[in-house]
N, C-alpha and C positions, 0 to 999 in steps of 0.2 A: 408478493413479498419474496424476495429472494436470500433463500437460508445460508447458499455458499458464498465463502467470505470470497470479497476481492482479492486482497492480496496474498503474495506465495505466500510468504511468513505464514498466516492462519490458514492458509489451505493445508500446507506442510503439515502444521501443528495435528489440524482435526484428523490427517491422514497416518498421523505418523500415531498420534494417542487412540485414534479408534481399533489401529489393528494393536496395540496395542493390551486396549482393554478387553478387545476379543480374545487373545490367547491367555491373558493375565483371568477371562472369565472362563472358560473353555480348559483350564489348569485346576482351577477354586474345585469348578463344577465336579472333575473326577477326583479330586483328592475328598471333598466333602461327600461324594458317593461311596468312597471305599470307605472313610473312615465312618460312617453312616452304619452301611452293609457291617462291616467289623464291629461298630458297637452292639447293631440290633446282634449279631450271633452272641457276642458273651450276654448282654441283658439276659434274652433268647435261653441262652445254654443254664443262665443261672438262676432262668425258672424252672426250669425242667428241674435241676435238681436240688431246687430250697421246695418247691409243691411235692415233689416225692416225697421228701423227708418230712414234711409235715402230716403230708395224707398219713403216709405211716405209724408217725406217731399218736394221730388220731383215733388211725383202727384200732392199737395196742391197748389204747387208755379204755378203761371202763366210763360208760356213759355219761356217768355221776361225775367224772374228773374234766371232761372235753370242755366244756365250759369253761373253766378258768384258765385253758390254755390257749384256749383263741385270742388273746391280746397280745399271748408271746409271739403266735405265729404268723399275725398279723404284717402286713409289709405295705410301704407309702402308696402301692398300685395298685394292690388286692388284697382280698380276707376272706375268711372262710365264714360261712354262714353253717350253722344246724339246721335246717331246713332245706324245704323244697326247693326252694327263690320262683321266680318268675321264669314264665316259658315265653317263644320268640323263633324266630328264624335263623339259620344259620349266617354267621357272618358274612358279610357282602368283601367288605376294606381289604385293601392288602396287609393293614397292620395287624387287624382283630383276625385275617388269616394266620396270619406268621403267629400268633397268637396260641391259637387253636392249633394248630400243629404241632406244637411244642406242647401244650397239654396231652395234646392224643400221643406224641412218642414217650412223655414221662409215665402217662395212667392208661393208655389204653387197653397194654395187657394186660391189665391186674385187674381195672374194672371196668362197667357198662358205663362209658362214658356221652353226654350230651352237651354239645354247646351250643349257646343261640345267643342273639345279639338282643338290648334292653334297646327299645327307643330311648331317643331324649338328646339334650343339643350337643351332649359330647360324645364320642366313641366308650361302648361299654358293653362287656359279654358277661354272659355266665355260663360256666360249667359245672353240673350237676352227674352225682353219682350215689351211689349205694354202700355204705361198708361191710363188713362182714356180717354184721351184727344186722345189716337191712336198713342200718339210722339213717335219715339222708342227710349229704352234705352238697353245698355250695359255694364255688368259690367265684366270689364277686369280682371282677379284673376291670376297671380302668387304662386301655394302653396309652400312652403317654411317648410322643416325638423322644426323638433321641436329642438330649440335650448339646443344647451350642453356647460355649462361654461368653458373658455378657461383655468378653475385649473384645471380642472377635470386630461386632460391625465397626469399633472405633480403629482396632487395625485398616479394617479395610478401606474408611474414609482416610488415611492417612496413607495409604497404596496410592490413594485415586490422585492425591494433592502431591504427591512425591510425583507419580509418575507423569501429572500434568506440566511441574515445573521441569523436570526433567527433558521433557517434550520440547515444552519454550527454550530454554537453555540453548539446547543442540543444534536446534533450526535456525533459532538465531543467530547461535555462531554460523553454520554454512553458510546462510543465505546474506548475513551484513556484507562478506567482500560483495556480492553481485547487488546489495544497495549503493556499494559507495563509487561502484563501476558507473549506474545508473546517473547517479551524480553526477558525477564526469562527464557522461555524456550528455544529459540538461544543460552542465555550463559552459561548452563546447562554443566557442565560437570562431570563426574564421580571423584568426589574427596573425599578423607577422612576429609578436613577439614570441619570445619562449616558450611553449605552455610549461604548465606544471606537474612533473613528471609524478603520477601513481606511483606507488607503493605497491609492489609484487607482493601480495601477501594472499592468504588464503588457500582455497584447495588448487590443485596440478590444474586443472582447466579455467580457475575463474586465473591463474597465475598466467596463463596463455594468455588469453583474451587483454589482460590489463596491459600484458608486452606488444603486444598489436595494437591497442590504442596508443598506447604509448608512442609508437613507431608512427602511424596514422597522423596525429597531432605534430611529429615533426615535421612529416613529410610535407603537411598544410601547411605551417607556418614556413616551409622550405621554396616553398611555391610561392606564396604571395611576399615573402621577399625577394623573390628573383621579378615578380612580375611588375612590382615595386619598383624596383629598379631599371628594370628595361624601359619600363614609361619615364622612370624621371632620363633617363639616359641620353632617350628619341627626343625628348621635349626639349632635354636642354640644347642637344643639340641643333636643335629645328631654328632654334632661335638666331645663329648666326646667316644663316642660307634667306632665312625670311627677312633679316635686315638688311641685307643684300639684294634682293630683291626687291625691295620697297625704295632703294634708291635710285636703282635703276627704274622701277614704274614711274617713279614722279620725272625721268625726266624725258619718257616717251610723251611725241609730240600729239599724240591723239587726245585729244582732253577725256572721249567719253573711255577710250580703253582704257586708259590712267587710271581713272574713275573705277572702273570695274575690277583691275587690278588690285588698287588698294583697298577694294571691300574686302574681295578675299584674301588679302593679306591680313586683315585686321580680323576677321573671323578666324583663321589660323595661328592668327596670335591670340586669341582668345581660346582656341584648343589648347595651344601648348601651355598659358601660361596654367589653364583647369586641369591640363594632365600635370602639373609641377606641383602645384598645390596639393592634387588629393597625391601623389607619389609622399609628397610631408606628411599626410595624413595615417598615410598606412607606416612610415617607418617614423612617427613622431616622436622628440626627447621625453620624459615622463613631463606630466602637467604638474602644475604648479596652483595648487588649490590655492584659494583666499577668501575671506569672509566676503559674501556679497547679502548687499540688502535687493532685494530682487524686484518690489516694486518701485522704488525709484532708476531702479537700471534697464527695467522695461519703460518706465514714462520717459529716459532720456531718448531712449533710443526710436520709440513711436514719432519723439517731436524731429530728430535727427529726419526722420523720412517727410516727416509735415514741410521740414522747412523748405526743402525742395522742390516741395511741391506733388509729392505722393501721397494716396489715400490708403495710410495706415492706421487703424483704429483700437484702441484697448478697450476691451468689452468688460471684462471682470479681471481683478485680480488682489486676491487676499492679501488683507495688509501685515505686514511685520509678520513678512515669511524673507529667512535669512539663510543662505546656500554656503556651504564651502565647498568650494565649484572654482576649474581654470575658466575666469569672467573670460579669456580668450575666446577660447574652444565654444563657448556658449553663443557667444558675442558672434562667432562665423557660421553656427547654427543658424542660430534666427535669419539673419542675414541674407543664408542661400534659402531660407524657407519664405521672408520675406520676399524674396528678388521674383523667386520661382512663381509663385502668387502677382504677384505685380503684373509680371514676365504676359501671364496670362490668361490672366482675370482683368487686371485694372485697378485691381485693390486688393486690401488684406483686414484680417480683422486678425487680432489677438483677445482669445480667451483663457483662461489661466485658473485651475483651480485644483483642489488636492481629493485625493482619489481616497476611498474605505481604506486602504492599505495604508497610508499616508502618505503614497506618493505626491510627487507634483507632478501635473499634468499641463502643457502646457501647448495648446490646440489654436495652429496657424489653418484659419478659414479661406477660402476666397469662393465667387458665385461662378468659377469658370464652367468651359467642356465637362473637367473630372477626367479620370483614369478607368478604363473601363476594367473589370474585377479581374480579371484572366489577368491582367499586365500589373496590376498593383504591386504585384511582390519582383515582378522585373523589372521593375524602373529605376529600384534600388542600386542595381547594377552599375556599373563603370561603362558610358558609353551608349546605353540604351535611351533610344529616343524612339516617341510614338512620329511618327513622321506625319500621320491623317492632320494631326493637332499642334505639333512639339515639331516643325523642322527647322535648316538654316536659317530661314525666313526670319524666326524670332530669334535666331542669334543661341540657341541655345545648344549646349554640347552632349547633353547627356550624361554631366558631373555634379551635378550644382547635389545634385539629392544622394549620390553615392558619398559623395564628399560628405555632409549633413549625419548619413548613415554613419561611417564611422567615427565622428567625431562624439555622437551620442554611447556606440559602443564603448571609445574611449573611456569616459566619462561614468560607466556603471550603469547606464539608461537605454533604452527600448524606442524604436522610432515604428511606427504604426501610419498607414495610411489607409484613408475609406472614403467611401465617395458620402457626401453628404445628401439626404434625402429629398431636399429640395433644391439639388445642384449645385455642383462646388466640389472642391477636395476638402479632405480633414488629414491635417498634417499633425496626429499627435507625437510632442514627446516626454517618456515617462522618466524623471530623473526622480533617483532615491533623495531623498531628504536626510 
């Protein structure tokens, strides 16, 4: 069982209220000793001299009278007995010491004084003497703590809960900028638009740090629209040189070079037009959300691939689940995840169902190769191709899933890929509902 909190907040807290309570106990402790020490000396001081004055006036009084003065001189802690009392050992305590000390500086000169401790469950002595006359007397003593006001523990419960909330407060305040920094950087992602500029607040260093993201998040999004742009730039430009050339290949008299010519023409037009498309991707206009009923817009588009003669299959999907969603953007999703599956499986299956969270989850299957685990999260890339699996041969560019990628970012969803355990990919994407 692990006693220390996870997070800074309650780490801070327990660190910041424990030394805290040490010095707030470690203050109590010496102020409650002095004023302890200070009350035992006057108590202390003020038996010495109410037992003198009583002894006193006990030896004075004739025998016949002592009796009826013993209730006057009686006090809450002790009394004086006419008698022997009970004999005992000398007191052991520190208090029945302090005790006995103060008896023997008030009566030791004057008389043969004796003190010894009673048994029994509370602290108790007596001291025994002689008066002039020879009568004995006893005086019975009870010591008794030095009293503590019955506010005090209610003060002190109220130190503890003041100094606890005090604690939370403080910590709070420092540590929320460096939560909402943390934030920032959880919903960080690689975009060409603007981010959204933090808020300089807090203490001199978390104020640093937020101007360096700050500056960080331009600089990203300063990047991927310049790269942005250089693709769509090359691409569009590629497109006049390649028309050019494909008029001139058809009219070379070789049939088979012809042939070989316009393949690679037609794969080059296939690069440029997928660099064009994802360049729209990353510098896209805002979407344009719309109510979509999502199982009829997956059954059109499953039979859209039937009709032609592809094996596209819908396995599950829950009924009267309804999106405001650009049906676009969705609609060029599926599409590259269908194609990409087809591409190299043979087939696809669509599963579709809602997550604990209430996400929608919507899982493009195929029984292909797979993606081997190293390269899962690099395929996402612009341009990566496993080439062992994935080369020109299938025609493929290495766009179809970057593209796919950020259309799902657009969108406020999560695209995930895993190899499935009886072979295949699993193409999830997670879109908010």
């Amino acid at each position: 069982m692990r006693l220390w909190p996870r997070s800074l907040l309650s780490r801070l807290v327990v660190i910041v209220l424990v030394g805290l309570l040490l010095a707030n106990a470690l203050t109590l402790s010496l102020l409650l000793y002095e004023r302890i020490s200070t009350a035992r000396s006057v108590m202390l001081g003020n038996l010495e001299y109410d037992v003198a004055t009583s002894v006193a006036i006990l030896d004075r009084l004739p025998a016949s009278e002592r009796p009826a003065w013993l209730a006057r001189i009686d006090r809450g802690n002790y009394r004086y007995l006419l008698s022997a009392g009970e004999s005992g050992r000398y007191p052991t305590s520190w208090r029945s010491k302090d005790t006995a000390r103060s008896l023997e500086q008030a009566l030791g000169s004057q008389y043969a004084l004796k003190i010894n401790a009673i048994s029994g469950s509370q602290e108790h002595l007596q001291a025994h003497l002689r008066l002039h006359d020879g009568a004995p007397l006893t005086i019975d003593i009870t010591p008794r703590p030095t009293p503590i006001a019955r506010w005090l523990p209610a003060v002190l419960a109220a130190q503890l809960l003041l100094l606890l909330i005090c604690c939370w407060l403080a910590v709070r305040l420092a540590v929320k900028p460096l939560t909402r920094f943390t934030r920032a950087l959880d919903a960080l992602t690689p975009s060409p638009e603007p981010p959204p500029v933090m808020e300089e607040s807090g203490p001199t260093e978390v104020q640093h740090a937020v101007r360096a993201f700050n500056a960080m998040q331009a600089r990203i999004a300063h990047h991927l629209n310049s790269r942005a742009q250089i693709l769509a730039a090359i691409s569009h430009d590629l497109q006049t040189p390649i028309t050019r050339m494909r008029l001139r290949s058809e009219m070379a008299a070789d049939e088979a070079l012809r042939d070989k010519l316009l393949a690679d023409l037609d794969e080059m037009s296939r690069l440029v037009r997928e660099g064009i498309a994802y360049a729209r991707t990353q510098d896209a206009p805002p979407l344009t959300p719309q109510r979509l009923a999502l199982h009829p817009f997956i059954d059109s588009l499953v039979c859209d691939y039937v009709d032609v003669g592809k094996p596209v299959t819908l396995l599950r999907c829950p009924p009267d689940i309804t999106l405001h969603i650009d049906v676009q953007a969705l609609r060029r999703i599926l599409t590259n995840l269908l194609d990409n599956a087809l591409k190299f499986a043979g087939k696809a299956e669509i599963d579709i169902v809602l997550t604990p969270d209430t996400q929608l989850a919507i899982h493009v299957l195929d029984n292909g190769p797979g993606i081997p685990d190293e390269a899962l999260a690099a395929v996402l890339e612009p341009f990566y191709r496993l080439e062992t699996s994935r080369n020109r041969g299938t025609g493929g560019t290495g766009l179809g899933l970057a593209i796919a990628q950020q259309l799902v970012s657009q969108l406020g969803g999560q695209l995930h890929l895993s190899n499935r355990p009886e072979g295949g990919l699993d193409v999830c994407v997670l879109l908010p509902r």
